[in-house]
PAVEX-276691 format. One line per 8 residues: number of its first residue (from 1); for each residue x, y, z of C-alpha. Coordinates in steps of 0.05 Angstrom, whole numbers, plus 5000, padded with zeros to 4 digits. Example, Ala and Ser with C-alpha at 12.3 -4.5 7.8 and 13.67 -1.06 7.14 Angstrom:
2
1> 5246:4910:5156 ~ 5273:4979:5143 $
***
This chain:
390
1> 5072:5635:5265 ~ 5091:5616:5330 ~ 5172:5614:5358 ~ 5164:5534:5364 ~ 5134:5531:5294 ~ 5181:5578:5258 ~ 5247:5528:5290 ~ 5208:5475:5265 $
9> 5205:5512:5191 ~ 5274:5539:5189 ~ 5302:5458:5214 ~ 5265:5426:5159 ~ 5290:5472:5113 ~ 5363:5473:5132 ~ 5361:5391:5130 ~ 5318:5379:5066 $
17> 5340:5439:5024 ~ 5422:5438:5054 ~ 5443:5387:5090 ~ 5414:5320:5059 ~ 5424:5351:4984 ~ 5502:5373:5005 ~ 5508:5299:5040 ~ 5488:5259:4967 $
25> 5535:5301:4928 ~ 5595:5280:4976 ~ 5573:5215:4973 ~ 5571:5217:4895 ~ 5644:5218:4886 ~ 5641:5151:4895 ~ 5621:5112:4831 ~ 5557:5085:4808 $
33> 5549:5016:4811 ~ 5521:4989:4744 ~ 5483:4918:4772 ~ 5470:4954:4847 ~ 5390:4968:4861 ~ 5361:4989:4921 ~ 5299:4988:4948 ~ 5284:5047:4991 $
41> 5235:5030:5047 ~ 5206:5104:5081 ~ 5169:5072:5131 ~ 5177:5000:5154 ~ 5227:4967:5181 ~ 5236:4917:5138 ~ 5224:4910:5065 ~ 5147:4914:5051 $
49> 5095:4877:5009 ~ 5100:4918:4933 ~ 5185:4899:4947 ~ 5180:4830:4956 ~ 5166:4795:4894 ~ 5206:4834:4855 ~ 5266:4832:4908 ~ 5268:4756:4896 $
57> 5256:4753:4820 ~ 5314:4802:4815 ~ 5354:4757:4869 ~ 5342:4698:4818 ~ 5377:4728:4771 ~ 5442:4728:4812 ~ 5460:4789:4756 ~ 5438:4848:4807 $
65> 5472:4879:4869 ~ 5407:4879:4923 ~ 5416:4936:4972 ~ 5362:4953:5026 ~ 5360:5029:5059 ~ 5299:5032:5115 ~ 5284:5111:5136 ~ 5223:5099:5180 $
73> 5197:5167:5156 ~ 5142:5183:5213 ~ 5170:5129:5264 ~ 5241:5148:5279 ~ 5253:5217:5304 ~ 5315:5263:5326 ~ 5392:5232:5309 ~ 5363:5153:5300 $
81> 5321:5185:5235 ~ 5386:5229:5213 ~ 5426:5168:5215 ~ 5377:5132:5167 ~ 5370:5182:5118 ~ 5446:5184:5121 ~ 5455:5121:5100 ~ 5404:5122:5053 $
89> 5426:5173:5010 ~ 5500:5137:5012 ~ 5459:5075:4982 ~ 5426:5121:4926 ~ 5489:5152:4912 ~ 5520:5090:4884 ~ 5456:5053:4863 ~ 5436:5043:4788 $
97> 5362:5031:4799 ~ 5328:5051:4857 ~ 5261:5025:4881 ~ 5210:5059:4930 ~ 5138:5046:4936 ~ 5105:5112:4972 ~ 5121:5186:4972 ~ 5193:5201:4981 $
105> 5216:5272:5005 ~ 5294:5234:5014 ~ 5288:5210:4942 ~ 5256:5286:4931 ~ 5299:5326:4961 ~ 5374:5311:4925 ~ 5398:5332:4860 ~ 5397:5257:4834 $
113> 5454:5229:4790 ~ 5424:5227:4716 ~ 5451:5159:4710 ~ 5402:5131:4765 ~ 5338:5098:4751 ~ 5277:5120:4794 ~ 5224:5078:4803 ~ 5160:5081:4844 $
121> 5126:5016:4852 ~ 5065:5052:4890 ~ 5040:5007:4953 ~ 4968:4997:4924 ~ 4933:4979:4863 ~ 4872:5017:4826 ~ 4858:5098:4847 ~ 4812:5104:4909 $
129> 4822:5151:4970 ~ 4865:5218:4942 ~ 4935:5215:4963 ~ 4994:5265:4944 ~ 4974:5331:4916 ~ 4901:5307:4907 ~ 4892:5321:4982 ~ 4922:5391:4986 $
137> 4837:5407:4997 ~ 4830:5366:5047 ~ 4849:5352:5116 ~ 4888:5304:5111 ~ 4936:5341:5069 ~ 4994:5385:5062 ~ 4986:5456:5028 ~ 4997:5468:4960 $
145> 5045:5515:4985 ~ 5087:5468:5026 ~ 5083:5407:4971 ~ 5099:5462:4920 ~ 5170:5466:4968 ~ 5186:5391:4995 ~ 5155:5356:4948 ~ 5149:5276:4951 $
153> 5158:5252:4884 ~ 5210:5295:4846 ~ 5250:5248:4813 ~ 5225:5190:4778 ~ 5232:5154:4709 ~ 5173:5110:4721 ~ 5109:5097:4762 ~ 5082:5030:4755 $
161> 5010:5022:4754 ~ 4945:4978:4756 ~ 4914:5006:4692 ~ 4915:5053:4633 ~ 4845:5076:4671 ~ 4881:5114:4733 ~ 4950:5145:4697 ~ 4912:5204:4705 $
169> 4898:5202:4780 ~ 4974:5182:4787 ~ 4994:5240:4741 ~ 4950:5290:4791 ~ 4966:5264:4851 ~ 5046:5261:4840 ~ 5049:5324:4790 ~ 5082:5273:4740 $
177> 5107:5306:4674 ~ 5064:5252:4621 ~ 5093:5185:4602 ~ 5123:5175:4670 ~ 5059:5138:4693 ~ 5055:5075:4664 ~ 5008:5024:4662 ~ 5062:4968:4663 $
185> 5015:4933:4725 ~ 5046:4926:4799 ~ 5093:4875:4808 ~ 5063:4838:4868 ~ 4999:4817:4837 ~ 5033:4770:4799 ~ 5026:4721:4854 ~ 4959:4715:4857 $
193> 4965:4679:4789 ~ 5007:4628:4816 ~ 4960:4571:4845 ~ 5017:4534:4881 ~ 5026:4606:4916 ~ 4951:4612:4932 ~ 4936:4545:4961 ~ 5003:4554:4996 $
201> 4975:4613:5030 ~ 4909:4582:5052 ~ 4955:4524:5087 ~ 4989:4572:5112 ~ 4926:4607:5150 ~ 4898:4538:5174 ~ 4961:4532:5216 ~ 4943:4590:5254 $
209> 4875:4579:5252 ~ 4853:4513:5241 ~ 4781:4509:5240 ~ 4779:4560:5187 ~ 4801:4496:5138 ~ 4724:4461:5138 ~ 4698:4536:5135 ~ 4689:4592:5096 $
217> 4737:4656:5106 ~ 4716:4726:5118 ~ 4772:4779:5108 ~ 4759:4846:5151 ~ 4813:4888:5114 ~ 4802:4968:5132 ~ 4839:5016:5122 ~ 4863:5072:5183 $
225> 4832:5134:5209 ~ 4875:5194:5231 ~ 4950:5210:5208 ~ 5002:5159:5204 ~ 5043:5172:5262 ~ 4974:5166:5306 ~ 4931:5121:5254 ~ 4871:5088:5290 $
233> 4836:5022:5265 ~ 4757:5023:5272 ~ 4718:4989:5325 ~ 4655:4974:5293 ~ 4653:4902:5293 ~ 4608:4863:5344 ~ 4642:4808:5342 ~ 4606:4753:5389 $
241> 4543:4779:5354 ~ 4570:4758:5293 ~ 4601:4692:5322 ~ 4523:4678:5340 ~ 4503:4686:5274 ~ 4556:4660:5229 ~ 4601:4612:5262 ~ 4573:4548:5230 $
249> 4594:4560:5168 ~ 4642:4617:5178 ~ 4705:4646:5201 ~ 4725:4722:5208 ~ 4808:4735:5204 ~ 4815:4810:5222 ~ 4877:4842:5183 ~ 4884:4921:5206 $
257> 4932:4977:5166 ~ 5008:4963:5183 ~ 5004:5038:5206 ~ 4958:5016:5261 ~ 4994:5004:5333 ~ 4936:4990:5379 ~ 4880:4946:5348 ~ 4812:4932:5370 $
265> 4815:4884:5416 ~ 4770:4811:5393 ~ 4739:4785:5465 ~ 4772:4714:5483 ~ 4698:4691:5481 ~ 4696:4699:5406 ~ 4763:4672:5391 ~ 4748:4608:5358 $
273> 4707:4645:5308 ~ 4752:4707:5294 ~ 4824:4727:5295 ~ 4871:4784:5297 ~ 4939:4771:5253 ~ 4970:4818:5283 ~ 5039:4787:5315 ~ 5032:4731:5266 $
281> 5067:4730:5191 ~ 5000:4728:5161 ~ 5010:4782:5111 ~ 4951:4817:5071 ~ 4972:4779:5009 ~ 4965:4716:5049 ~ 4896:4731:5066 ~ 4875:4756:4997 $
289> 4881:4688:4970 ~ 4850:4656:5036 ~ 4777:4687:5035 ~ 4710:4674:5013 ~ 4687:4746:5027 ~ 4725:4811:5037 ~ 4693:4878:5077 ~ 4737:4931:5074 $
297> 4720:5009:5072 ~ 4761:5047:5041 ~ 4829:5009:5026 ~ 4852:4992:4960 ~ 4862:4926:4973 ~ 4789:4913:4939 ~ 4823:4919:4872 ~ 4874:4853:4883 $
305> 4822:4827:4915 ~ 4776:4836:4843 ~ 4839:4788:4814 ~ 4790:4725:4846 ~ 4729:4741:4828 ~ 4694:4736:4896 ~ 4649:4787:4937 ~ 4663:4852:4977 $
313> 4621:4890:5019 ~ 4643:4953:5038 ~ 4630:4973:5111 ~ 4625:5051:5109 ~ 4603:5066:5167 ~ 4637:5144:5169 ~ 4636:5158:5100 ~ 4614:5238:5102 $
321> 4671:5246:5149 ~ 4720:5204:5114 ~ 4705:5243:5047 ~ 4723:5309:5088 ~ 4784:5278:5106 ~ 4801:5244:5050 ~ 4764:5239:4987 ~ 4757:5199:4936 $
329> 4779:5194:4852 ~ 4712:5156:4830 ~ 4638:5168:4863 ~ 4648:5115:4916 ~ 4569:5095:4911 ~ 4587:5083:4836 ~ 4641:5056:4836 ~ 4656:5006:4876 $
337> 4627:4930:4862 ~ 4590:4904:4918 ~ 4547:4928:4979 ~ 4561:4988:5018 ~ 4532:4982:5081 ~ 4529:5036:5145 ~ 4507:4997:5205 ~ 4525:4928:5240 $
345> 4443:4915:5217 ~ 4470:4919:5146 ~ 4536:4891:5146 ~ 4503:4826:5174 ~ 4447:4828:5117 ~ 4493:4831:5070 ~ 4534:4774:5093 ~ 4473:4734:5100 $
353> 4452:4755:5025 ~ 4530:4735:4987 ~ 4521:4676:4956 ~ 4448:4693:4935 ~ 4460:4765:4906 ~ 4542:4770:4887 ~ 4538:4807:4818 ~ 4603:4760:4790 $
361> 4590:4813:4725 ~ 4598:4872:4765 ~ 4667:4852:4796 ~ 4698:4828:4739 ~ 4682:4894:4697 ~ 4717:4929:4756 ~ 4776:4889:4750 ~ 4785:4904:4672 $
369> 4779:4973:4682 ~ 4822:4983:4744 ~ 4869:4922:4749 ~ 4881:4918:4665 ~ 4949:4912:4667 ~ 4962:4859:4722 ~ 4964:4800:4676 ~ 5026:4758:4720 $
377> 5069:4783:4685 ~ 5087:4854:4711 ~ 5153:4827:4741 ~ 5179:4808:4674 ~ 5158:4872:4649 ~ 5204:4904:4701 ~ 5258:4874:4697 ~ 5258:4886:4609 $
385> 5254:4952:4634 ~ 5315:4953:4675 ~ 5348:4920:4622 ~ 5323:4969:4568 ~ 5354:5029:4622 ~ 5421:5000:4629 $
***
């Protein structure tokens, strides 16, 4: 190992396995707060899309506490990142219930109070690419070894997911002891069963984009490439090719991973067929209930997407290298309920071909077995929970 590797080791040691662990316990002299939650956001900056719903259905309530804590796990670095987890763990220390919706080494790392409620939310619906200990094979993830030592999600009472279909990918990927998977449903789908909220949202796209409203939508939703502090978007989308071809009857809204800073750029020739969201409030949520078609790769967005009962076509252009990287729970040519398409050639065929060949049957027997449990109702389910936990 080299000298700059081993001070890299022996500081992430000192803070995760001393310092942040001796912090909480100071900050636990202070009492719990019986009605305080928190939602503990790793990455973003402000609270993200699995938080919301629930945030304001607690809010509602007026019988809850609402505390935020943002880490920006990956994005701050040096004292700015210290600081955050600093304040964090003050916010856990006195919290009741707290929320996160990823991995956690913060939430990991401290000896948490026995009278605080842990629950992960998860950011995505369904099981497809490995995450978590699933990937300890594969590039993109950590050793065994190094999980085995920070892990990322000691501490829970409950994870909240889609279906009874993927506990066991949740169980796997987290190393959860059984029962703490549970297919209770994720909170944010409930939405999409509220039609005031969905025709909302597809006002809400025709103000940026306002000949979308006399067209259909397509929804390019991938997922990124690389690791999240560098994630890449793909470039594979000719776009005045496809304004050529589809423009009379379509649009194409373009809606790249959060993790992504730099997306492909749309030329200004094409932009009164197809737009970038990015810099708008458009959120993927918002778009869900907007389109008439969704391509995506690899993203889990697919499975909300199942909740209407419309087509996908799944642009997989670098699939071998992406299952080296990767990987997936489910055979991916098996699995997933549309077209999977390689080329520009084929992704164009298969628009052409959507209303004539969209297998309704096929998508709505993948959205019993992975989204099972997202009735719109999750929410209340929650928050019977909390009450059951007092």
């Amino acid at each position: 190992m080299s000298i700059k590797k081993r001070i890299k080791s022996i500081y992430k040691h000192y803070r995760y396995k001393i310092y942040f662990p001796s912090l909480y316990k100071k900050y636990c002299k202070e009492p719990i707060v019986e009605n305080k939650v928190l939602f503990l956001e790793m990455r973003f900056d402000e609270l993200s899309g699995s938080f919301h719903h629930l945030y304001n259905e607690l809010e509602k309530t007026g019988e809850y506490q609402l505390s935020k804590a943002f880490v920006r796990y990956n994005f701050a670095r040096g004292k700015e990142y210290t600081e955050n987890v600093k304040n964090a763990l003050k916010e856990i220390a006195t919290s009741k219930y707290v929320f996160v919706d990823e991995s956690s080494i913060i939430l990991s790392c401290i000896p948490l109070r026995k009278e605080t409620i842990a629950v992960n939310l998860w950011h995505a619906c369904g099981a497809f690419k490995k995450f978590g200990r699933s990937t300890a094979t594969k590039i993109f993830g950590e050793s065994q070894k190094t999980l085995d030592k920070y892990p990322n999600y000691a501490n829970l009472d409950l994870v909240t997911v889609s279906s009874p279909e993927v506990i066991w990918a949740y169980e796997e990927a987290m190393n959860l002891p059984k029962g703490v998977a549970q297919a209770i449903g994720v909170s944010r789908t409930d939405l999409f069963y509220d039609e005031d909220f969905v025709n909302s949202r597809k006002e809400k796209l025709y103000g940026y984009m306002p000949q979308a409203r006399d067209k259909k939508v397509i929804l390019y939703a991938p997922t990124f490439r690389g690791r999240v502090s560098t994630a890449t978007g793909p470039d594979e989308i000719d776009f005045m090719k496809m304004k050529e071809l589809f423009s009379d009857e379509y649009v194409l809204v373009c809606k790249h991973h959060p993790f992504v800073k730099e997306n492909p750029v749309i030329p200004e020739e094409a932009s009164d067929f197809a737009m970038d969201v990015k810099g708008t409030d458009l959120s993927i949520e918002d778009l869900l209930c907007s389109a008439d078609i969704c391509i995506s790769d690899y993203s889990s967005l697919v499975f909300e997407y199942s909740l209407f009962e419309k087509p996908m076509i799944f642009y997989a252009y670098d699939y071998d290298d992406y299952c080296d990287w990767r990987g997936f729970y489910y055979d991916y040519s098996e699995f997933t309920p549309g077209p999977i398409v390689k080329t520009q050639d084929e992704l164009i065929e298969a628009i052409k071909q959507c209303d004539g060949q969209f297998d309704k049957t096929r998508v709505n027997a993948f959205k019993e077995k992975f989204m099972g449990s997202c009735d719109g109702h999750v929410t209340e389910r929650l928050i019977q929970y909390m009450k059951d936990h007092k």
